[in-house]
C-alpha positions in Angstrom: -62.7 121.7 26.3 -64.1 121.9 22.7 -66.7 119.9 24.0 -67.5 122.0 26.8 -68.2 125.2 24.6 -70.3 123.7 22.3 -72.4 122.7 25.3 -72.3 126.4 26.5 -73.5 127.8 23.4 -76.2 125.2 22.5 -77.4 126.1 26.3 -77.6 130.0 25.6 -80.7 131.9 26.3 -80.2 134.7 24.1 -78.7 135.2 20.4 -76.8 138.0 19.6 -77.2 138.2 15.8 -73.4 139.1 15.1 -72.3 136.1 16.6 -74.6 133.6 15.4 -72.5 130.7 14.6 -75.1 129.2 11.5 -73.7 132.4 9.6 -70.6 131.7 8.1 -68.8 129.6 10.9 -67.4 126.6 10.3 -69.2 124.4 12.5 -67.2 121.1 11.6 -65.3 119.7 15.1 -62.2 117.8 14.7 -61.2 115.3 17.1 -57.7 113.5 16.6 -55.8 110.6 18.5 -57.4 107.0 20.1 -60.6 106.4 19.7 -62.4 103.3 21.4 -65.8 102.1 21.0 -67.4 98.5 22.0 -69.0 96.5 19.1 -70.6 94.0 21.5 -70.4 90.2 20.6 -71.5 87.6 18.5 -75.2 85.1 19.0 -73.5 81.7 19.1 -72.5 80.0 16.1 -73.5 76.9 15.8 -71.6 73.8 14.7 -74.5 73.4 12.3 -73.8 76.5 10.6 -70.4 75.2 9.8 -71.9 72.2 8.5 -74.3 74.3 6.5 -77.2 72.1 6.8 -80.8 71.5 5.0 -82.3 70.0 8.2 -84.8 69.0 4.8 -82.7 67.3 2.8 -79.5 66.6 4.2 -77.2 63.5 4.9 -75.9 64.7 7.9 -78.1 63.6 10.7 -78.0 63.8 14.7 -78.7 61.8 16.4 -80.9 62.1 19.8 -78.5 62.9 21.6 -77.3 65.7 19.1 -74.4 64.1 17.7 -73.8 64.6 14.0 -73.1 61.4 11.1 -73.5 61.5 7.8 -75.8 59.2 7.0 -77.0 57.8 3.5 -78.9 54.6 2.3 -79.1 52.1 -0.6 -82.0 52.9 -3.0 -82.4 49.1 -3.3 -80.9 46.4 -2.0 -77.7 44.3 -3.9 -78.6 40.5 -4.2 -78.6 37.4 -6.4 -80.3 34.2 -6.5 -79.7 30.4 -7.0 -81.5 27.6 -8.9 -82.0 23.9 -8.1 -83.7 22.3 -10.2 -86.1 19.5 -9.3 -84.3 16.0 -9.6 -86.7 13.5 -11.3 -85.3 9.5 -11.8 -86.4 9.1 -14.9 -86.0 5.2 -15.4 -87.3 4.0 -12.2 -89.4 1.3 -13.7 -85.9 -0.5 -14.1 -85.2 0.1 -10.2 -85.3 -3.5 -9.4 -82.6 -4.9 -12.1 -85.0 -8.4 -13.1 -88.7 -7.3 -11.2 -87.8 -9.1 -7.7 -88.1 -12.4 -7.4 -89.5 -15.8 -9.4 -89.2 -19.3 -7.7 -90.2 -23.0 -8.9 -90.8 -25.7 -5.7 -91.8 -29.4 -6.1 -94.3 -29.7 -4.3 -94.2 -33.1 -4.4 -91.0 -34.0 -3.4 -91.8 -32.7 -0.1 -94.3 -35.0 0.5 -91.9 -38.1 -1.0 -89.5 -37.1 1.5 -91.7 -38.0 4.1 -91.2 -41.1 3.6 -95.0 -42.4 2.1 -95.3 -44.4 -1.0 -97.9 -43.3 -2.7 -99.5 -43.6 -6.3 -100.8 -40.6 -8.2 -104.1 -41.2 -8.0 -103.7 -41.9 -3.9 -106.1 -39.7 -2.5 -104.1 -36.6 -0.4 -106.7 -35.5 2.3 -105.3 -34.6 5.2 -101.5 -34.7 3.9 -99.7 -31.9 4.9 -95.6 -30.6 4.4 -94.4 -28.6 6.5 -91.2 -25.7 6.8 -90.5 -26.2 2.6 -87.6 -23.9 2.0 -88.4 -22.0 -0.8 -84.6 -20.9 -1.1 -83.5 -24.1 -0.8 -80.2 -22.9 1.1 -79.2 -20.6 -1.9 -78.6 -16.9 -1.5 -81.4 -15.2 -3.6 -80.9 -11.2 -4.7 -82.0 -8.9 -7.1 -80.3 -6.1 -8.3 -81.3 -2.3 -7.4 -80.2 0.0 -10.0 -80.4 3.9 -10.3 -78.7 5.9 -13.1 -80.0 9.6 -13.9 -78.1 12.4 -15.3 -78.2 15.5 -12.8 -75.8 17.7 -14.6 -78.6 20.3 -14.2 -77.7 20.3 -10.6 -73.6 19.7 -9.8 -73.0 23.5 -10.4 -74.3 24.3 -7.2 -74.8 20.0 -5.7 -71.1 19.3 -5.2 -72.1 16.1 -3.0 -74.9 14.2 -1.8 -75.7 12.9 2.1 -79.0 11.3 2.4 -81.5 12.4 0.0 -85.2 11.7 0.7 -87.6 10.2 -1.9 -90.8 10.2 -3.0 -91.0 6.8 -4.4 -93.9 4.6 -3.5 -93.1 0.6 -4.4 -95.5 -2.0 -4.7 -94.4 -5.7 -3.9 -96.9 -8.3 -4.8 -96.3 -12.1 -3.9 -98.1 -14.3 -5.9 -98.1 -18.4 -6.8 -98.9 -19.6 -9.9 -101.8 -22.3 -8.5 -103.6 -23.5 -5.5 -102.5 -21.9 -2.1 -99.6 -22.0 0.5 -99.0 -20.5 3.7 -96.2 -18.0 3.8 -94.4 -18.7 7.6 -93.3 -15.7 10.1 -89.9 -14.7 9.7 -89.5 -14.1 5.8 -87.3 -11.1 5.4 -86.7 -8.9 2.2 -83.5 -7.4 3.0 -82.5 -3.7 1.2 -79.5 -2.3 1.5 -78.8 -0.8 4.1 -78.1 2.7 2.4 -82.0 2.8 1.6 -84.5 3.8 4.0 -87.7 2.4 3.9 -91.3 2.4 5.2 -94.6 0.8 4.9 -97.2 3.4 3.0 -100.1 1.5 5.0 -100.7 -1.0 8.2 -100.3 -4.5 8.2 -101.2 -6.7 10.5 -98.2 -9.6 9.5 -95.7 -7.6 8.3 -93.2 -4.7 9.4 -90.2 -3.0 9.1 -87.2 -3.3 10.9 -84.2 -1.5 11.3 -85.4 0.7 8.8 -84.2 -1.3 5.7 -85.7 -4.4 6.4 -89.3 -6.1 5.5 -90.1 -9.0 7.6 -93.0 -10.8 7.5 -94.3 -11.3 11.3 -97.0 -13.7 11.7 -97.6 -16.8 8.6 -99.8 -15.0 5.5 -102.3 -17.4 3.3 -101.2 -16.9 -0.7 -103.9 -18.0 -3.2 -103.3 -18.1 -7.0 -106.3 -16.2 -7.1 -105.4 -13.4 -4.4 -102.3 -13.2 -4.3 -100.6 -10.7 -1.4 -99.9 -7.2 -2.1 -97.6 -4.6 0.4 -97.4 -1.2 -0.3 -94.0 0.6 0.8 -92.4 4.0 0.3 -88.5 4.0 -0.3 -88.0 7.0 2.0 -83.9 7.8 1.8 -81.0 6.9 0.1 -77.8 7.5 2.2 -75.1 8.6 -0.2 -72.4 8.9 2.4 -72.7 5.0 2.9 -71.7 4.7 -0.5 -68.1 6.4 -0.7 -65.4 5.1 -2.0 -67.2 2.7 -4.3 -67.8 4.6 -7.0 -71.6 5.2 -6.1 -73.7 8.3 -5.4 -73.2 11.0 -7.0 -70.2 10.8 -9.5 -69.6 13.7 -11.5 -72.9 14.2 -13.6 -74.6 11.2 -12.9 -76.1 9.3 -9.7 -75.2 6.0 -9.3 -76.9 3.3 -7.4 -75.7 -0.4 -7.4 -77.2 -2.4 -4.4 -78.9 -5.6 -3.8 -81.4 -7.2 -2.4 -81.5 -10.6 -0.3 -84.6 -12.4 0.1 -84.0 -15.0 2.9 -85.9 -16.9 5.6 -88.4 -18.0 2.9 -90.5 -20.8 4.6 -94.2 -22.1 3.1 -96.8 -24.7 4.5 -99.0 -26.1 2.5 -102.2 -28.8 2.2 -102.1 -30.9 -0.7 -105.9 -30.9 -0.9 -105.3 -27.2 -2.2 -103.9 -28.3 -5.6 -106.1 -31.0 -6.0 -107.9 -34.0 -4.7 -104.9 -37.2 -5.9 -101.1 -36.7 -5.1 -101.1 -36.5 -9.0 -102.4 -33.2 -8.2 -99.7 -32.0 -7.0 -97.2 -29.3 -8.6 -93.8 -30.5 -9.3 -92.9 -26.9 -10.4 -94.9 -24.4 -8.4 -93.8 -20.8 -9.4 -93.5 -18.5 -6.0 -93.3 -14.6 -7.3 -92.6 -11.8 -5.1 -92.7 -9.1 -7.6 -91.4 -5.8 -7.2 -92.3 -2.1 -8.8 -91.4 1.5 -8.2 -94.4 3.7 -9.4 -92.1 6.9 -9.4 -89.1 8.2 -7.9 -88.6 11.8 -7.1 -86.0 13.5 -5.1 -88.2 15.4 -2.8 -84.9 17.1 -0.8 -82.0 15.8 1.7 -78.7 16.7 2.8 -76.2 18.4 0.2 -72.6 19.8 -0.1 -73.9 23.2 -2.1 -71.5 25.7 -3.7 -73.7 27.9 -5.0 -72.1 30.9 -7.4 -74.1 33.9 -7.3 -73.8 36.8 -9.3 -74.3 40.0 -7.4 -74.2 43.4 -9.8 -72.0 46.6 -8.1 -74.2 48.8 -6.2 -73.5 52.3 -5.6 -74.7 54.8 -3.2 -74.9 58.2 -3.7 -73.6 60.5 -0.9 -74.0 64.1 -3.0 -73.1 67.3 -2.3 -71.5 68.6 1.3 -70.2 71.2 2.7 -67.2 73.1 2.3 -66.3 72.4 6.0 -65.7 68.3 5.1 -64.8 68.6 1.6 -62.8 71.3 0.9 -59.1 71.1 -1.6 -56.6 70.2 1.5 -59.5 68.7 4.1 -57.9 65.6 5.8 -61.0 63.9 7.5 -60.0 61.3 9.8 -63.1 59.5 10.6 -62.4 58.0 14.0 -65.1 55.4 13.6 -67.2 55.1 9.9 -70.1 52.6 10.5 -71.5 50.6 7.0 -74.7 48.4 8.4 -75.4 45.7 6.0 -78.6 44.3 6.7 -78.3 40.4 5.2 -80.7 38.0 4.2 -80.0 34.3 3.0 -82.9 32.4 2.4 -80.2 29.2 1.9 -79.3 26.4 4.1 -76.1 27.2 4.1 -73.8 29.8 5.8 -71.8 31.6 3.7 -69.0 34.5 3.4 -69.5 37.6 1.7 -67.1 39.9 0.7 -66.4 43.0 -1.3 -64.5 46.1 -2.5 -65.6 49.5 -1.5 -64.2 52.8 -3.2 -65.4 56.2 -3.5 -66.1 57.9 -6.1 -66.0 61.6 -7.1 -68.6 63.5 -9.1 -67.6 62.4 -12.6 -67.0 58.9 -11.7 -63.2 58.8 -10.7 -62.1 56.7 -7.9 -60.6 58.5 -5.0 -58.0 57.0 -2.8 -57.5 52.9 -3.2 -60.4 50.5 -2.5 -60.4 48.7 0.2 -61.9 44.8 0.8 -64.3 44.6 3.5 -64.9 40.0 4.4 -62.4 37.6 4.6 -62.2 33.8 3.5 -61.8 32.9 7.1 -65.1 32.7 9.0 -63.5 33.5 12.5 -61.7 35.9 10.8 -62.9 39.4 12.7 -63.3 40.9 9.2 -65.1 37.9 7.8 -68.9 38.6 7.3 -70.1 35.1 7.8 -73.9 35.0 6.3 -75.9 32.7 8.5 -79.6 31.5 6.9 -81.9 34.2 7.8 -81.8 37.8 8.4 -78.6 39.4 10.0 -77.0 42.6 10.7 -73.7 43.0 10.3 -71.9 46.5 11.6 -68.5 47.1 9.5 -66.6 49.5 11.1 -63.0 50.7 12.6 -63.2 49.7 16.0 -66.1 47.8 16.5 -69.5 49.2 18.2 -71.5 48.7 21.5 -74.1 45.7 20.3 -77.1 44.9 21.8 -77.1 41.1 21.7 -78.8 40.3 24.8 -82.7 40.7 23.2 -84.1 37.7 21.7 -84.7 37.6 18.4 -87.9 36.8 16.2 -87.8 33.2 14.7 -85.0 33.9 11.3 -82.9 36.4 12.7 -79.9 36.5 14.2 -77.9 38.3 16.8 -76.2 41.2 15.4 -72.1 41.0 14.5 -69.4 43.5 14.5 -67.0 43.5 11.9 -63.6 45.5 11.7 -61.8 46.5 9.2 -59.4 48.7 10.2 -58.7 50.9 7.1 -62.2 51.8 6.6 -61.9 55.1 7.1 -59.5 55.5 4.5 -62.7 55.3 2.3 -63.9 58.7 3.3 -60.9 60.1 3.7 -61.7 62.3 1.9 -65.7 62.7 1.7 -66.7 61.1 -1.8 -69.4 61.9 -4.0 -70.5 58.0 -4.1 -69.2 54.8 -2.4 -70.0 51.8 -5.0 -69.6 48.3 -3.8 -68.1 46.0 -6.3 -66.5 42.2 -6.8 -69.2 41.3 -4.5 -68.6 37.5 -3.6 -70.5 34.5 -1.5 -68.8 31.5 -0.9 -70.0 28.6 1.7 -66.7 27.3 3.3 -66.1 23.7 3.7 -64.4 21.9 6.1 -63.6 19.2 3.4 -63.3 18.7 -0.1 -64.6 16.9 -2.8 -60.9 15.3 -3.1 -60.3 14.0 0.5 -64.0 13.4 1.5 -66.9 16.3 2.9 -66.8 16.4 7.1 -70.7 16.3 8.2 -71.0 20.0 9.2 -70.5 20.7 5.2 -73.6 19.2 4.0 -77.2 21.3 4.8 -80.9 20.4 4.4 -82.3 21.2 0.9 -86.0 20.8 0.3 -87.7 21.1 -3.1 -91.6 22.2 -3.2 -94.1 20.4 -3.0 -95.4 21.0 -6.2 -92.4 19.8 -7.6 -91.0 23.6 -9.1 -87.0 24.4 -8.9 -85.6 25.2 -5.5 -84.6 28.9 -5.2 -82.5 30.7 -2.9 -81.7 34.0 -2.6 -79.4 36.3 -0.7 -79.5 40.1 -0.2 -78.0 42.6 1.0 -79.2 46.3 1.9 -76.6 48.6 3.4 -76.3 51.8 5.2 -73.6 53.9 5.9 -73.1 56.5 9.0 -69.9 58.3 9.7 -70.0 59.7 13.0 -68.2 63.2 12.8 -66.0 62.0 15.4 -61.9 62.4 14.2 -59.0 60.9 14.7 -55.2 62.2 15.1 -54.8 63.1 11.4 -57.8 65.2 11.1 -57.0 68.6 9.4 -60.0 71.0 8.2 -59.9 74.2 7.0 -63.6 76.2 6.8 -64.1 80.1 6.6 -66.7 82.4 8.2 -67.5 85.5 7.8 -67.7 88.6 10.0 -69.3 91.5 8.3 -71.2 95.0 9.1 -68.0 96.9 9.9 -68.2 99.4 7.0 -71.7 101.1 8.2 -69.4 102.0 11.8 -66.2 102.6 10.1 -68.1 105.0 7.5 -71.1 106.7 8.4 -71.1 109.8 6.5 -74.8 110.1 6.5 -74.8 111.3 9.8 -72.4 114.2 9.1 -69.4 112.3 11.0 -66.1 111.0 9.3 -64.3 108.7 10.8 -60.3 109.1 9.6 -58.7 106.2 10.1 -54.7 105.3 10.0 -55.3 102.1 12.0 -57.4 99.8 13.9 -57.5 97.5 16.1 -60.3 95.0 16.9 -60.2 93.0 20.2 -61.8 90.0 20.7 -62.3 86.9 22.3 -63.0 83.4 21.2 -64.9 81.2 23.4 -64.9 77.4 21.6 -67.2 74.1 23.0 -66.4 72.3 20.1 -63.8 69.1 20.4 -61.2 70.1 17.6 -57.9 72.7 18.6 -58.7 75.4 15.9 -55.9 77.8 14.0 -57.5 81.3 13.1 -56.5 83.8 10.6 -58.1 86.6 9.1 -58.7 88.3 5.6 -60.3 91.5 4.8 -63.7 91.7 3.3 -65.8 94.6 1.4 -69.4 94.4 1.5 -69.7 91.9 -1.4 -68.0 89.4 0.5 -64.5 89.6 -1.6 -61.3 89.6 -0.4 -59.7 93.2 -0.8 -56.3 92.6 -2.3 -55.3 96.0 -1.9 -51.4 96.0 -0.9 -52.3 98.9 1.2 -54.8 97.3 3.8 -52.8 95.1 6.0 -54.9 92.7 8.2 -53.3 90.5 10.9 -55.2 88.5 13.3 -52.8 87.4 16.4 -53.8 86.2 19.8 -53.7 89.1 22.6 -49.7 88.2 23.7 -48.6 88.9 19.9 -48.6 85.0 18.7 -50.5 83.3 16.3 -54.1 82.6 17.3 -54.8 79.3 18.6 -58.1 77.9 20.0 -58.2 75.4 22.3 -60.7 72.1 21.8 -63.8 72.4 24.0 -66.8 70.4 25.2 -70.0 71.7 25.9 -69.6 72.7 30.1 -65.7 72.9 29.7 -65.6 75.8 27.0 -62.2 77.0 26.4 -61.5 80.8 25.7 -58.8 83.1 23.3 -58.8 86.5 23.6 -57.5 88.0 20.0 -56.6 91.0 18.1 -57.1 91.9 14.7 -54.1 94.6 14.0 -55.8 96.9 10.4 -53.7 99.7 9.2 -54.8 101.6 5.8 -55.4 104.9 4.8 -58.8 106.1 4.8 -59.9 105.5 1.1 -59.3 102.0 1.5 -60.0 101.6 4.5 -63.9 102.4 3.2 -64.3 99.3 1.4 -63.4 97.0 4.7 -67.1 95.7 5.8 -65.7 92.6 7.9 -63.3 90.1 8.2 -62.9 86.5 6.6 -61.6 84.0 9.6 -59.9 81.3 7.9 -60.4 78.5 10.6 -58.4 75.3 10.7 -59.0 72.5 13.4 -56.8 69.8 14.2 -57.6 66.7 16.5 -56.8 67.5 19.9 -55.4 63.9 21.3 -57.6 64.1 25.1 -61.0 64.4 22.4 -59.9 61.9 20.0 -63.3 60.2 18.7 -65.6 63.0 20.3 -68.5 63.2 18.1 -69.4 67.0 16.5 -73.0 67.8 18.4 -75.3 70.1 17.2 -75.2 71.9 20.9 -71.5 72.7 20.0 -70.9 76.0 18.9 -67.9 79.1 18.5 -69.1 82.5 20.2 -67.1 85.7 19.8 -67.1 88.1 22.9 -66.5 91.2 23.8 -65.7 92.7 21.0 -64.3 96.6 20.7 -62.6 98.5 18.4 -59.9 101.1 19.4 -58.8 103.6 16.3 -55.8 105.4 15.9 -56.8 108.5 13.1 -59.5 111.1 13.9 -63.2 112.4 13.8 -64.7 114.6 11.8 -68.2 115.9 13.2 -70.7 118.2 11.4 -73.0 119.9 13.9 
């Protein structure tokens, strides 16, 4: 009805002066009881506000298809290398113990044995012996000897299969006068640990079963010219040699072999010494000489057990959010991700392994630290290094893999590796995760005591120009943690609403609001994949909490319990319709600009390892105000 008047008089056409009501009436209007008023509803807020980031310079990332992971990277790659150096046999003019061979043949008494009687001065044109067996029916060897100190390699050498050579022989067969015929079938037999070949072609001479000269068609000898074969000892197999105290022994290599010379047959005219059986040698001197010009161990098959020194690495994960590190934040990562990216320029597989731990701000290790590898390479923890460039994903629970594409020539498939407490590591979100006690062994199926199986040894090759051999291995890591949770997740984060003092108090429009309480309805509506807890504090315009024992502020769902949103997904959005309950008087009441809500999510179990996606948001709704107290209006 008050109303109503007012309108009446503002609608008069004419004023009579003694009841003008801008002279001395009071023109203030009081209206008491409930007053309700909408205050509209909220612009989404997005997951990323919660996560509060610098799409500039932050670690957390999404992906394309919006889901978040924090994501950070080495600044350098952790690695170490290993040193073989060149092997050189030092002493390899003594290779052949006493220089090959050195026979004396009577001539002569070949020809007696046939039977003739002859004077020295009988003329020998046209006398001929036959088949003269050099060896006589005695074995004939020579020693081949190797000794060289290779301490400088057994650190990493711990056995030896068959190591190639470059050692280039020459064997020269000479007589001390006239000529003979050396017959088809002569045979210089190595051992059969040594491989050999011939360095040029022959047409009377080649090499069989690989250790074995054999002359193949008759060769004229003169004093004069005497017959020269170049050959290249190729290999020594060391594994033939086991068990006799050969090869390589400790510090040293050890080579002691011989060599038979059989099948040694000569014709020969005795015109060639001279022109009267007196001529004739009684004690002609048959050489086959033998030299090594060098001997160099160019590479071959080795047991290695290199130790390499790796330094800790760290890597620095900085500053987050309040939302993932907060005092009583439980974050449990459903599936962290560490990529190590892997290159072993050896041979030789090998395991890696190490101990991660995070770290906060001022150093100190948070939690325990866990070992990521395992001494068993079909272990499903083990990180088994093969030569080349791998990728190995070290997670939870393992990943999807592509490991259908083929791969450029040095790389290798991909490989999961689990390790189920990883995400104990981050936990709690550290400041740095440093790697440490980082280890690469190459497993053996033997051992130096009962004997190396073939698959331990690899193939070593020095350079060329006769430098060290180097290998290295590396190792440059990422690390993503999809925000995806498990069961134990527990996060606390608060966000602000704010802007209610300017309503609640507008005197500058001449209208007081008294107020005795208030209550604001609202609704939650929630797409993100965590059941949230909501409470809420009172704020002034500063953004403090107002303490004052006289403003109480509840926030309860609308049936009167506590307020509980349910986990969402983006097209399934769940919905809470709330009340926040304020009673104060109207002094205090002044300073109230908003509310603090004091959200806590928990892992709901049917969206266990849904990721957080940057399409995922909170939205408050239809939001009103109903106030119990009055209105003061000015007109």
């Amino acid at each position: 009805m008050m109303l109503t008047a007012v309108s009446v008089f503002s609608l008069a056409s004419c004023v009579n002066e003694e009841y003008d009501l801008n002279k001395g009436i009071d023109m203030t209007i009081n209206i008491d009881g409930d007053i309700s008023a909408p205050l509209g509803s909220t612009e989404a807020i997005m997951i990323g506000d919660f996560l509060d980031i610098d799409e500039e310079n932050s670690v957390l990332l999404a992906d394309e298809t919006g889901d978040y992971s924090l994501h950070v990277e080495a600044e350098e790659p952790v690695g170490g290398n290993v040193i073989i150096p060149s092997v050189l046999i030092e002493d390899y003019e003594s290779l052949f113990g006493n220089g090959g061979f050195s026979l004396d043949v009577d001539v002569k008494h070949y020809v007696d044995a046939a039977g003739e009687i002859i004077g020295d001065e009988t003329p020998v044109e046209g006398i001929i012996v036959t088949d003269v067996d050099i060896l006589n029916g005695t074995r004939q060897t020579t020693d081949v000897i190797i000794r060289q100190d290779v301490s400088q390699i057994t650190d990493v050498v711990k056995a030896l299969g068959t190591i190639a050579l470059d050692a280039p022989l020459v064997l020269t067969l000479g007589i001390s006068e006239g000529e003979v015929t050396v017959n088809g079938g002569l045979k210089l037999t190595f051992p059969a640990c040594v491989g050999l070949s011939l360095s040029e072609s022959y047409d009377f001479c080649s090499i069989n079963e690989g250790h074995i000269l054999e002359f193949t068609s008759d060769v004229p000898v003169k004093s004069d010219s005497p017959v020269t074969i170049a050959l290249q000892m190729t290999s020594i197999d060391f594994t033939a040699l086991q068990g006799t105290q050969q090869g390589l022994v400790g510090n040293d290599i050890i080579v002691e072999q011989t060599i038979e010379l059989s099948h040694f047959l000569i014709d020969a005219e005795a015109s060639d010494f001279g022109s009267t059986f007196g001529d004739m040698p009684t004690d002609l001197q048959i050489s086959l000489d033998m030299r090594a010009l060098r001997m160099g161990v160019t590479g071959g098959t080795a047991v290695i057990d290199p130790s390499v020194e790796i330094e800790d690495g760290t890597v620095s994960v900085g500053e987050l959010p309040e939302f993932l590190t907060g005092e009583n934040v439980v974050l449990d990562i459903y599936n962290p991700v560490i990529r190590l990216d892997v290159k072993n320029s050896s041979p030789a597989s090998a395991l890696l392994s190490a101990k991660i731990q995070g770290y906060d701000a001022d150093g100190n290790g948070i939690g325990t630290a866990i070992t990521i590898g395992s001494s068993d390479k079909d272990a499903p923890d083990a990180i088994f290094m093969q030569p080349g460039s791998t990728s190995f994903y070290i997670s939870a629970r393992e990943i999807e893999l592509d490991i259908e594409d083929v791969y450029p020539l040095g790389e290798n498939p991909p490989c999961n590796v689990v390790v189920p407490d990883l995400p104990d590591i981050v936990r709690t979100i550290p400041y740095s995760i440093g790697f440490s006690d980082i280890s690469i062994v190459v497993p053996h199926e033997g051992n130096a005591e009962d004997g190396y199986e073939e698959s331990d040894y690899v193939m070593v090759v020095f350079p060329e120009d006769g430098s060290d051999l180097e290998y290295s291995f590396s190792a440059d890591y990422t690390i993503d943690v999809p925000l995806s949770f498990g069961e134990d997740l527990h996060i606390e984060y608060p966000y602000d609403i704010t802007g209610l003092n300017e309503t609640l108090s507008p005197d500058d429009n001449g209208t007081t609001i008294r107020i005795r309480q208030a209550q604001i309805k609202l609704t939650f509506v929630n797409t993100i994949p965590l059941d949230m807890g909501v409470t809420a504090s009172p704020i002034d315009v500063d953004g403090n909490v107002i303490s004052d024992q006289s403003l109480k502020v509840e926030l309860l769902s609308a049936d009167g319990g506590e307020a509980k949103i349910s986990a969402g997904t983006l097209g399934n959005e769940t919905s809470c319709p709330s009340v926040i309950n304020v009673e104060a008087d109207t002094e205090t009441l002044k300073k109230l600009d908003g509310f603090r809500l004091n959200i806590t999510g928990e892992a709901n179990e049917e969206y266990v390892g849904n990721a957080l996606n940057a399409n995922q948001y909170i939205r408050i709704i239809d939001m009103s105000v109903r106030i119990n107290g009055g209105v003061d209006m000015q007109l």
